[in-house]
C-alpha positions as CSV (number, residue, x, y, z in Angstrom):
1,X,14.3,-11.3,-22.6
2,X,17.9,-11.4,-21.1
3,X,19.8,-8.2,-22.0
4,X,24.0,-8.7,-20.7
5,X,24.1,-4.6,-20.6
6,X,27.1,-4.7,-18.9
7,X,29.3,-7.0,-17.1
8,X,31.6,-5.1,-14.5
9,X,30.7,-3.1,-12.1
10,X,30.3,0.8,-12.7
11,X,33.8,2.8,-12.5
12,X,34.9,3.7,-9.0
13,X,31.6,2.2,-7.1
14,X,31.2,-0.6,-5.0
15,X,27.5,-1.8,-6.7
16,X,26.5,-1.1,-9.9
17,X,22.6,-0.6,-7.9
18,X,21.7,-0.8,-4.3
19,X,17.8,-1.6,-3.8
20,X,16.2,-1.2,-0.6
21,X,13.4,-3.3,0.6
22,X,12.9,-7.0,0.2
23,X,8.8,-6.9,-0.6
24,X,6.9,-7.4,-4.0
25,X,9.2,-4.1,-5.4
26,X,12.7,-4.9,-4.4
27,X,12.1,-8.7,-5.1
28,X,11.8,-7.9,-8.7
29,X,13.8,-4.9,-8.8
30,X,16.9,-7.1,-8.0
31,X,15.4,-10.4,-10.5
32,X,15.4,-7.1,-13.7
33,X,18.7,-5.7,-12.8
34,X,20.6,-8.7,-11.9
35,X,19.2,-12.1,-13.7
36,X,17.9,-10.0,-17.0
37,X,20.5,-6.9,-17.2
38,X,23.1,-8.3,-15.5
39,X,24.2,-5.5,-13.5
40,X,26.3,-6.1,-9.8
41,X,23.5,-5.1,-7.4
42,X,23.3,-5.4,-3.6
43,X,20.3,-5.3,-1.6
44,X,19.5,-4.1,1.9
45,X,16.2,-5.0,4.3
46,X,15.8,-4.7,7.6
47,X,13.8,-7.8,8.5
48,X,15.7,-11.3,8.7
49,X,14.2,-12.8,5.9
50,X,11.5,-11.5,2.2
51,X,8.3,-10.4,2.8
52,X,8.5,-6.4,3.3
53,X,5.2,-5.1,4.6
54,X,4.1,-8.9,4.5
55,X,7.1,-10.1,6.8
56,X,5.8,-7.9,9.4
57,X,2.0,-7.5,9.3
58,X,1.3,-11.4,10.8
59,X,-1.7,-9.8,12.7
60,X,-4.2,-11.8,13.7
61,X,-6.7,-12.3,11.0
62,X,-3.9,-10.7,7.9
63,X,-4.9,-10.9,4.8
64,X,-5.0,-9.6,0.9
65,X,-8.5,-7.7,0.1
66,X,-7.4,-8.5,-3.4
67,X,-9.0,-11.6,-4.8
68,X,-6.0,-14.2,-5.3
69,X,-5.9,-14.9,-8.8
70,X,-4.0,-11.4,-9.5
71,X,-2.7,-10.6,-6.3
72,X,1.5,-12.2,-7.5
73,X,3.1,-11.2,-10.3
74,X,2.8,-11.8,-13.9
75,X,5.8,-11.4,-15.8
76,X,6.9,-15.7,-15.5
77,X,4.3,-17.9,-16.8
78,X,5.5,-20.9,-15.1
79,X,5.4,-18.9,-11.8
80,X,1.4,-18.1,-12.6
81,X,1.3,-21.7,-13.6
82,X,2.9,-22.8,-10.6
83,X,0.5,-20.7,-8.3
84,X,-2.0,-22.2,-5.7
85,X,-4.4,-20.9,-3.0
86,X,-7.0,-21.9,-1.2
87,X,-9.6,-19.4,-0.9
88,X,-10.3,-16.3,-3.2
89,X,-8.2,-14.4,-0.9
90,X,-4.7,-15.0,0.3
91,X,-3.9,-14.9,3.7
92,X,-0.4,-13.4,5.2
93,X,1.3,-16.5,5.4
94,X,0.2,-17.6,2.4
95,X,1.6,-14.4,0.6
96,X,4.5,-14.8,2.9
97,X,5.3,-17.9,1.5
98,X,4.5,-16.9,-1.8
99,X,7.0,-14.1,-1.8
100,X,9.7,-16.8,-0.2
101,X,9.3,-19.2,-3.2
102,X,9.9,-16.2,-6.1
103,X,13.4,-15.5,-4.0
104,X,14.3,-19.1,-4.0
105,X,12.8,-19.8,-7.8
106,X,15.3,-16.8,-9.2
107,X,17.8,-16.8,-6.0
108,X,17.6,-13.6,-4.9
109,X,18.7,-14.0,-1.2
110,X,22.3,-13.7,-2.3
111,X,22.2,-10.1,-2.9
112,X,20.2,-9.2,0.0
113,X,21.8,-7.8,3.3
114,X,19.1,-8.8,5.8
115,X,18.8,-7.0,9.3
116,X,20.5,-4.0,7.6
117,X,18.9,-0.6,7.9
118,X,19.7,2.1,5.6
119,X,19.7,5.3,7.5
120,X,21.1,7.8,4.9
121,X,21.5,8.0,1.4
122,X,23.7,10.8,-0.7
123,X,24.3,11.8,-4.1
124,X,27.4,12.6,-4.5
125,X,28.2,15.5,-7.4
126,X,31.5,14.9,-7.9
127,X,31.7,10.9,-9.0
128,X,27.5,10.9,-10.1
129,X,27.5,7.9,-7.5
130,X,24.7,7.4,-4.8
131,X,26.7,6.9,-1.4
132,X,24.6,4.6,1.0
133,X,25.2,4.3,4.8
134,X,23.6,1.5,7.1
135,X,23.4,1.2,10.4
136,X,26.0,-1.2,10.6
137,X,28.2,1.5,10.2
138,X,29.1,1.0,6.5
139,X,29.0,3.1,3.3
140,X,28.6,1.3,0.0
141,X,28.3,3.3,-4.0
142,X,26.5,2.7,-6.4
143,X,25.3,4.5,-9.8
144,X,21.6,3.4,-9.2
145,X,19.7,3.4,-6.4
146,X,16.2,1.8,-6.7
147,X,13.8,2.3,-2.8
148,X,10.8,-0.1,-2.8
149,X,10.3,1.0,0.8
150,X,6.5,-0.1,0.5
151,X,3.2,2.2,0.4
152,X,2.2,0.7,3.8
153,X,5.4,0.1,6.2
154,X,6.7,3.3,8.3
155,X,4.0,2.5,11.3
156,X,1.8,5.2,13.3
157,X,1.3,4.8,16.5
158,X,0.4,7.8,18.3
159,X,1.8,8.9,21.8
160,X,-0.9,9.0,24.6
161,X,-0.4,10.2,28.4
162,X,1.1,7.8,30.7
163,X,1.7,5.1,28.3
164,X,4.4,4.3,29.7
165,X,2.6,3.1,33.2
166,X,0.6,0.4,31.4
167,X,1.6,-2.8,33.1
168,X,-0.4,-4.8,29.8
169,X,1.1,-6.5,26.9
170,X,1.5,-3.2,23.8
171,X,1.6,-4.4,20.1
172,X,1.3,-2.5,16.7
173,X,-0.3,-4.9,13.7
174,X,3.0,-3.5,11.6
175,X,5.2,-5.5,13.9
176,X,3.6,-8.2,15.2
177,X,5.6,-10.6,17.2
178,X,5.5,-14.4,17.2
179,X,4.0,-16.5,19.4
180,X,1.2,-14.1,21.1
181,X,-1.8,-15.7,22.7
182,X,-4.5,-13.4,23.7
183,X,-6.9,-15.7,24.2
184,X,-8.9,-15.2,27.5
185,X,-7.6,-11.5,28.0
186,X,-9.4,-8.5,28.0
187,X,-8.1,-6.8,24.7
188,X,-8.7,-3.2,23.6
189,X,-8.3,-2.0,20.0
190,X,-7.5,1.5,18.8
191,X,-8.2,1.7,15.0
192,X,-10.8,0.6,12.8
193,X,-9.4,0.6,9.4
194,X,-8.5,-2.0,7.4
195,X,-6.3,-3.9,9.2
196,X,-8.1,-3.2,12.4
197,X,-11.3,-4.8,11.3
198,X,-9.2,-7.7,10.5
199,X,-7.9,-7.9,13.8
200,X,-11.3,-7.1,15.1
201,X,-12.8,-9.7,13.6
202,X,-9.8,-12.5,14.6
203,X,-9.9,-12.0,18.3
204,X,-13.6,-11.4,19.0
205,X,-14.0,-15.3,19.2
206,X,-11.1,-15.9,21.3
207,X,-11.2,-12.6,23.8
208,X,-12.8,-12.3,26.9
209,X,-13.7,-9.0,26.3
210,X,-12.8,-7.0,23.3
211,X,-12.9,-3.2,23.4
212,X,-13.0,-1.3,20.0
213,X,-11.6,2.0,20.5
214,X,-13.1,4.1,17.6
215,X,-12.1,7.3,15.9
216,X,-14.3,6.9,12.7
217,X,-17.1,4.6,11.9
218,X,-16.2,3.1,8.3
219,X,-18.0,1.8,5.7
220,X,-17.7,-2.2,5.5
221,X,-18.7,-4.5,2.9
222,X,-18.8,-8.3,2.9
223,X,-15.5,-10.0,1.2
224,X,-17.0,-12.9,0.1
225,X,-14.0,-15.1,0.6
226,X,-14.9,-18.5,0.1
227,X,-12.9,-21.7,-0.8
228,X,-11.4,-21.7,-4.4
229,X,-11.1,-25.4,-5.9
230,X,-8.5,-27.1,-8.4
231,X,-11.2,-26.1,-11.2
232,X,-11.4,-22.6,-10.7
233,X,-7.8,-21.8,-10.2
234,X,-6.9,-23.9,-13.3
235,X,-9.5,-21.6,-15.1
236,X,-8.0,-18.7,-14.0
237,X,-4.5,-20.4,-15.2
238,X,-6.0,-21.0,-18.3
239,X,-7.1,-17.8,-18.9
240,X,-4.1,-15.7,-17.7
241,X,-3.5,-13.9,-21.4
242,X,-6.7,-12.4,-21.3
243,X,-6.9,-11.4,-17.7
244,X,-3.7,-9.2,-17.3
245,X,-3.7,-8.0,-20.5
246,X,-7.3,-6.5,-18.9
247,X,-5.9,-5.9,-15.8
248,X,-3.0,-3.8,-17.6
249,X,-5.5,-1.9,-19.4
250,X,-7.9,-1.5,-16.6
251,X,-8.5,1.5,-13.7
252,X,-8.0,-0.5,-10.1
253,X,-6.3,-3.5,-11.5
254,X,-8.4,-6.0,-9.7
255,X,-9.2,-8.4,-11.7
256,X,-12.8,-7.2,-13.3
257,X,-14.3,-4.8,-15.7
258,X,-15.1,-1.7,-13.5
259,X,-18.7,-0.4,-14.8
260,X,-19.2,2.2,-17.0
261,X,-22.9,3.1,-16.1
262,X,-23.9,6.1,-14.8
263,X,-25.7,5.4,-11.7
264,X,-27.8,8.8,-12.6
265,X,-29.5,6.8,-15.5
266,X,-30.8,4.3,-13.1
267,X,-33.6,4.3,-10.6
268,X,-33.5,3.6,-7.0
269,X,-34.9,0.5,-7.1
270,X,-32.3,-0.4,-9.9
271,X,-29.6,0.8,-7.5
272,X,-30.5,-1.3,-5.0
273,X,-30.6,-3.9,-6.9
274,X,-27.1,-3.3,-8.3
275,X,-25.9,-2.9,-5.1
276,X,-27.3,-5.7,-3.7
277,X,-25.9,-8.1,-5.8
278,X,-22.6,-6.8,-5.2
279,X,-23.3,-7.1,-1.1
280,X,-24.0,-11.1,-1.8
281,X,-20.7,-11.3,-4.2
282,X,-18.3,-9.5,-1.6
283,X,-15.1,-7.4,-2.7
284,X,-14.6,-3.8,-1.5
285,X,-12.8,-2.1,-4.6
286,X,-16.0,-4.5,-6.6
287,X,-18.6,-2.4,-4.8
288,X,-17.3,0.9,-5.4
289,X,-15.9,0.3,-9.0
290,X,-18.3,-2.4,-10.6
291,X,-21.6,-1.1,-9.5
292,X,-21.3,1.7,-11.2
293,X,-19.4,4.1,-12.7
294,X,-19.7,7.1,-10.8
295,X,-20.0,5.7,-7.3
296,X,-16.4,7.8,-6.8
297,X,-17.5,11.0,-8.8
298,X,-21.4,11.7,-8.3
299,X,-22.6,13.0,-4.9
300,X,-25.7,11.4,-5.1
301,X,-24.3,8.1,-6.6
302,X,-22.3,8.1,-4.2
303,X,-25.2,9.0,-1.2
304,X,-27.0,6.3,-2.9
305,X,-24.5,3.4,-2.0
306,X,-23.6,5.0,1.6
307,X,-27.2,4.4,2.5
308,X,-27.2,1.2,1.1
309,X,-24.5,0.0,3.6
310,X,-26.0,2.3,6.4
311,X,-29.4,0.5,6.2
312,X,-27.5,-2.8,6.2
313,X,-25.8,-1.4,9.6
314,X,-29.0,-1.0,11.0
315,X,-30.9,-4.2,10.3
316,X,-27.3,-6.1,11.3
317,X,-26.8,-4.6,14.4
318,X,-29.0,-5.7,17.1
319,X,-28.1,-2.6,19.4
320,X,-29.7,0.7,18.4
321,X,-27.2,2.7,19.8
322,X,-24.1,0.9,19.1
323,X,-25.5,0.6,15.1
324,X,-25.7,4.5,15.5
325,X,-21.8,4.7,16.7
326,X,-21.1,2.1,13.8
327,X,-22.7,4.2,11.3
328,X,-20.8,6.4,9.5
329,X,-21.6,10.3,9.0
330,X,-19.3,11.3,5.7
331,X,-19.6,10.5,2.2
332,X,-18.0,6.6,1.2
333,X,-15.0,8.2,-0.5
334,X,-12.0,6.4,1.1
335,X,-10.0,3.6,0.6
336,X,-13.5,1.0,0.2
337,X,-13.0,-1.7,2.6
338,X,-14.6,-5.3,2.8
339,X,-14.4,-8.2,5.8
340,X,-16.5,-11.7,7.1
341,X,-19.7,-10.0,9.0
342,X,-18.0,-7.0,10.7
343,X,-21.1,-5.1,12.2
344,X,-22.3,-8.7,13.2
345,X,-19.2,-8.7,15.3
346,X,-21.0,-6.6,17.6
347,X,-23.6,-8.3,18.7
348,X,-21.3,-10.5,20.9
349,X,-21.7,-9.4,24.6
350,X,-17.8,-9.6,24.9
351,X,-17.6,-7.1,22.7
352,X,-17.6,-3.1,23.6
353,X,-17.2,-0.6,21.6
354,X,-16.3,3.1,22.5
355,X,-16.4,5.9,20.2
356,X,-13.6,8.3,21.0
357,X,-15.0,11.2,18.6
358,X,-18.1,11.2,21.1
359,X,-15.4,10.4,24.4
360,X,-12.1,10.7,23.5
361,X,-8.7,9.0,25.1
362,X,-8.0,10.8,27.9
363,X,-4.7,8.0,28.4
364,X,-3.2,5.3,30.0
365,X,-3.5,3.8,33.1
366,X,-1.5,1.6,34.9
367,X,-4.4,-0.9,34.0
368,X,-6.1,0.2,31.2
369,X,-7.5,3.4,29.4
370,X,-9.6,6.0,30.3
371,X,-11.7,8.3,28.6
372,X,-12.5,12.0,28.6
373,X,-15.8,10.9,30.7
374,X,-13.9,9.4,33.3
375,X,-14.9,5.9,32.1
376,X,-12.1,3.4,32.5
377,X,-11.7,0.3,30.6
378,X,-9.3,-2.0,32.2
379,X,-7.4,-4.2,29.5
380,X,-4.5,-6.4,29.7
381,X,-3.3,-6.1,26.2
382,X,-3.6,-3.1,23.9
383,X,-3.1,-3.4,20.3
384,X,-2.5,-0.5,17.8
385,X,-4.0,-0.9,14.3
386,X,-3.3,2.9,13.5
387,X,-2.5,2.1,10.4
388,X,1.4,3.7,8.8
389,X,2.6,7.1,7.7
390,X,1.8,5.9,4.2
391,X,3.8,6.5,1.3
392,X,6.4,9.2,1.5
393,X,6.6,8.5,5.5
394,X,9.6,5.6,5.2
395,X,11.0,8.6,2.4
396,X,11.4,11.1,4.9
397,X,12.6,9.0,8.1
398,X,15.7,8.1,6.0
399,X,17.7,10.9,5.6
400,X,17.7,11.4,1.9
401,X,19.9,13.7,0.2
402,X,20.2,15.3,-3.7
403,X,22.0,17.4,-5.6
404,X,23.0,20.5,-3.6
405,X,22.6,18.9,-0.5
406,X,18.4,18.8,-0.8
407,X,16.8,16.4,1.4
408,X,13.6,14.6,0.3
409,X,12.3,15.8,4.1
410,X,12.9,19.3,3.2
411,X,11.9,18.9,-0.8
412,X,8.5,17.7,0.4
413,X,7.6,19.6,3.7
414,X,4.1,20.6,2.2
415,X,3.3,17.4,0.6
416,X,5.3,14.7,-1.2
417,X,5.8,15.6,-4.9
418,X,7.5,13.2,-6.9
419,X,7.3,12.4,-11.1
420,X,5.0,9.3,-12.4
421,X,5.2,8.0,-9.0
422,X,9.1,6.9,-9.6
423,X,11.6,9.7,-9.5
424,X,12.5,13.5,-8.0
425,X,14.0,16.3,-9.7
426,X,17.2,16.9,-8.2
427,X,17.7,13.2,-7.3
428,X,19.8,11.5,-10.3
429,X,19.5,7.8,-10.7
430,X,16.9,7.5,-7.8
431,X,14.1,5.4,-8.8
432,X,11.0,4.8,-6.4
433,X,8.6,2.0,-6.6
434,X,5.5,2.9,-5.2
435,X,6.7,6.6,-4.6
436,X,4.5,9.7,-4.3
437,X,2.0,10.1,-7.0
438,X,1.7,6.7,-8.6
439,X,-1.7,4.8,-9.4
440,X,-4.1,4.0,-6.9
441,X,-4.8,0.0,-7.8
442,X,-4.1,-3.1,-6.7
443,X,-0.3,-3.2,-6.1
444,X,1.5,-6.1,-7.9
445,X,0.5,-4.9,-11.7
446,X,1.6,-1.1,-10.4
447,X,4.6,-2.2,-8.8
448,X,5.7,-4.6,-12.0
449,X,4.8,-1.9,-14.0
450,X,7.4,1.0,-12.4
451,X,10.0,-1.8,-12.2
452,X,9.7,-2.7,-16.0
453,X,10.2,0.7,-16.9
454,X,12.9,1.0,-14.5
455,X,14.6,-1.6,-15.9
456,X,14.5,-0.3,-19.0
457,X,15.4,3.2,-18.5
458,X,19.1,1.3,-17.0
459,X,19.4,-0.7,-19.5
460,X,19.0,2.8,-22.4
461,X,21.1,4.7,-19.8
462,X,23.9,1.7,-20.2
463,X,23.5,1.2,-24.0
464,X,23.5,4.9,-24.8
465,X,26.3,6.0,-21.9
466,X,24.9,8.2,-20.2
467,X,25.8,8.7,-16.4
468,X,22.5,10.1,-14.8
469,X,18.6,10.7,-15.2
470,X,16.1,12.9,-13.5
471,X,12.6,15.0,-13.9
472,X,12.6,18.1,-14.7
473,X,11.1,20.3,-12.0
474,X,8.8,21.4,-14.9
475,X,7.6,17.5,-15.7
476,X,7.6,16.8,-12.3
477,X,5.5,19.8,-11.4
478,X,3.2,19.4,-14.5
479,X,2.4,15.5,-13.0
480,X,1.8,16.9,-9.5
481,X,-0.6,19.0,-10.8
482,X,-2.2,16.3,-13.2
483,X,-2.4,13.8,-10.3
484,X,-4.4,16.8,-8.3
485,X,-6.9,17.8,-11.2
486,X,-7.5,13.8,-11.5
487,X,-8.2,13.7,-7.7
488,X,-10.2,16.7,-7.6
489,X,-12.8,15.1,-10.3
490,X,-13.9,12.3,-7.7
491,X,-14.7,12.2,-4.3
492,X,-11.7,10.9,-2.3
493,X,-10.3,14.5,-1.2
494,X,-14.0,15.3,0.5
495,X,-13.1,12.3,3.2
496,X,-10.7,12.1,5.8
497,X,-8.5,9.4,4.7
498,X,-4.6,8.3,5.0
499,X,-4.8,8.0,1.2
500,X,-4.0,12.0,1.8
501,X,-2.3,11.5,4.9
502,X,-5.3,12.6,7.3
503,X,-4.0,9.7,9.5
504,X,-1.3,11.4,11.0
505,X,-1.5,14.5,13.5
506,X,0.0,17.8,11.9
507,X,0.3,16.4,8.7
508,X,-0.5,18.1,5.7
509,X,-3.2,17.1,3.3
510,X,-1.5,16.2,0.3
511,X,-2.2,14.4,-2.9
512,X,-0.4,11.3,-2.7
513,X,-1.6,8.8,-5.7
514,X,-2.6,9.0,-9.2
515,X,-6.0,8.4,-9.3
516,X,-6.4,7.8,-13.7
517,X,-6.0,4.2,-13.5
518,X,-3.3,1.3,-14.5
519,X,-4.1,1.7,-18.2
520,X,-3.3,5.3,-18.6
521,X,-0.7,5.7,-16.4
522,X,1.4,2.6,-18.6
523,X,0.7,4.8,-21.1
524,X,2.0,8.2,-19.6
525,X,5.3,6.0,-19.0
526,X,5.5,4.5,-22.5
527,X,5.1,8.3,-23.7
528,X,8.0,8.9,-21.8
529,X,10.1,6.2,-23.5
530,X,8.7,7.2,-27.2
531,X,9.7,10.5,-26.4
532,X,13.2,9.9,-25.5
533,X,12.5,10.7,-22.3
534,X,12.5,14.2,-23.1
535,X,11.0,14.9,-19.7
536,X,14.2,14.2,-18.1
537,X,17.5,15.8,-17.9
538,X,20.6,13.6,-19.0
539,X,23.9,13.9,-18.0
540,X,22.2,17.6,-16.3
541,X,21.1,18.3,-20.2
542,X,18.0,18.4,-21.7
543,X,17.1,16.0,-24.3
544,X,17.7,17.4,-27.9
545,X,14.9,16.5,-30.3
């Protein structure tokens, strides 16, 4: 529905909104406050065209580990009815094009600035109005400012000794450049998360020798990504009521019913047979979540699947001591991964792999790198798949400032805080998609989520007159704490994991998501509308009930 809430721009600013970030958030932040409410809004991104993390990460091997039926958005139904895809997951430049045809369906390029970086943003006291410099040297005002900076975009890539002597080709997966052709060259890889056994699995074919460079061995399940026809995606089309009013509802927001047996009830042998069947069907966040219940809560549920994939490690891997090195020694508590025959990669004799727990990186070489040991592997190209300083990491680059002069840097110095993932107390009008503390699912339901309530907080804050919104420091620090007692009931906190920031050296462990699922995090932010929002503070008052 269309709602005309106003139709000049807010008094004394240049914008009545500035978004930042041209990815799934900012695409649909700018289609809510411009096409429905009808606000003046400019955009910024710094890449040359849509896409955010998607315009960048054009890897080798990129793609969604959410199956493709509910990985777009689901608020236009002839957009859903318009969708196609080829397999059941999408690849980067399918998504890529994907995100290109939503900004030319509701023409959103006009508002963006492209190849614009915003390097500081201010709240300025005295006029309520957020003043936002670029690096092109300008400042532009605006009443709202609305960041969809992306969970996965400020890139890690760590400093090693005498980098800066290696005569090879460098590249990070968060800003791959066109036109690169490894094949033939001897091609080390430092990372083995997600996007790095993507890459791994790309170049292994094409590489004369491939070097994995591993910190920790991961647990890796199959995908299962085979070819979807006309007949299955006009099924899902069909069926598109009943599967996001589920997904809405639901804990991960991928597209199934996670299980609610207890893996405790069940024998071994009924375990493995669980778990089996999920091997042969493929999906990572379908392993953990549909096996059973408390794969992410009991220990020994838990145990259970680990050595499931461990003894699948062992009777894939043809090398005894490279299955050792592959096999991982925590508990299966991170961020559950899937990919096409990983382990198998390594039964190719142009593959190496070096485990730099056991020998770490000494550094660089003019030809190479070379370990603790001594041992020198000579490369020509080295590519970082170190994955990003994820989620508050793009926050605190920029240099964010609040009421009194607060920085968001200084605000979170021992962890990011934030309230329902979106706002800050002491930040008025700032609204965050995908910010500290928001759910842990499959991104596109989250994300249109935060934007719909976004939208229509503006569009109360317009009817009603009031000139600024923010948390509370008592909500904000009552979700903090929910988001940790959530956390603290499963297993992720037990494993080293970027999900908490482990990632990054010096870094503090910090809770980072809320881990209570889609479906009752929409309803913690409808509570918040029912109330009156009388979490907040408007116009610096509380709300009178």
């Amino acid at each position: 529905m269309i709602r005309n809430v106003t139709t000049t721009k807010t008094l004394g600013a240049d914008f009545d909104a500035i978004v930042v970030g041209a990815g799934f958030g900012g695409l649909y932040a700018v289609h809510k406050l411009r096409n429905e409410l009808g606000l003046h809004v400019k955009a910024y991104d710094n890449a040359s065209d849509v896409g955010g993390t998607w315009f960048w990460n054009r890897y080798p091997g990129a793609l969604s580990d959410t199956e493709s039926f509910c990985y777009r958005y689901s608020f236009d139904k002839e957009l859903l009815d318009q969708g196609n895809w080829q397999s059941r997951y999408l690849t980067q430049p399918e998504i890529l094009d994907y995100l290109n045809s939503v900004a030319d369906r509701f023409g959103l390029r006009s508002s963006f600035q492209f190849n614009t970086k915003v390097v500081s943003a201010r709240f300025d006291e005295a006029t309520g109005l957020w003043l936002v410099k670029t690096d092109k040297g300008e400042t532009v005002s605006a009443k709202y400012l609305v960041t969809g900076l992306g969970l996965l975009s400020a890139i890690n890539k760590p400093r090693f000794s005498g980098i800066d002597d290696f005569k090879g080709e460098l590249y990070h997966t968060g800003a791959w450049p066109e036109g690169v052709d490894l094949a033939g060259k001897r091609v080390g890889i430092i990372g083995t998360g997600s996007t790095g056994i993507q890459v791994i699995i790309a170049l292994a074919p094409v590489a004369r020798q491939l070097t994995v460079f591993q910190r920790s061995a991961q647990y890796v399940v199959p995908i299962g990504n085979w070819p979807e026809d006309t007949e299955t995606i006009d099924n899902y089309k069909s069926n598109y009521d009943a599967i996001w009013s589920q997904i809405k509802r639901s804990a991960v927001a991928f597209g199934f019913e996670e299980s609610t047996v207890s893996g405790l009830g069940a024998s071994e042998d009924e375990r493995e047979r669980v778990f089996e069947l999920a091997w042969q069907r493929g999906g990572g966040f379908r392993f953990m979540f549909e096996t059973f219940g408390d794969v992410a809560t009991s220990e020994e549920v838990n145990a259970s699947a680990a050595n499931f994939i461990k003894r699948k490690i062992a009777k894939i891997v043809k090398e005894p001591d490279i299955a050792r090195k592959l096999t991982p020694s925590d508990i299966y508590a991170k961020r559950p991964l899937c990919a096409t025959d990983y382990y198998g990669v390594y039964n190719r004799s142009n593959v190496l792999l070096a485990d730099v727990k056991e020998d770490p990186i000494a550094g660089f070489t003019t030809n190479g790198i070379r370990l603790a040991s001594g041992a020198l592997h000579e490369l020509d190209a080295v590519i970082f798949a170190t994955g990003f300083d994820a989620v508050d990491g793009n926050y605190t680059k920029i240099d964010i400032r609040g009421r009194g002069d607060v920085t968001i840097r200084d605000k979170w110095a021992d962890g990011p805080l934030g309230y329902l993932g979106m706002m800050e107390a002491d930040f008025p009008n700032l609204f965050m998609i995908l910010g500290p503390n928001g759910p842990f699912t499959n991104l596109p339901p989250s994300l249109e989520s935060q934007v719909e309530w976004i939208s229509d907080t503006v569009a109360t804050m317009e009817t009603e007159g009031w000139a600024t919104i923010e948390a509370t420091q008592a909500a904000e620090d009552e979700w903090v704490e929910t988001c940790r007692t959530i956390a603290n009931m499963t297993l992720f906190p037990k494993a080293e994991s970027w999900i908490f920031g482990a990632n990054i050296p010096g870094k503090k462990n910090a809770i980072m998501f809320y881990l209570g699922g889609l479906g009752s995090y929409r309803e913690a932010l409808q509570s918040v509308r029912d109330s009156g929002y009388d979490s907040m503070l408007i116009d610096r008052q509380a709300v009178l009930m």
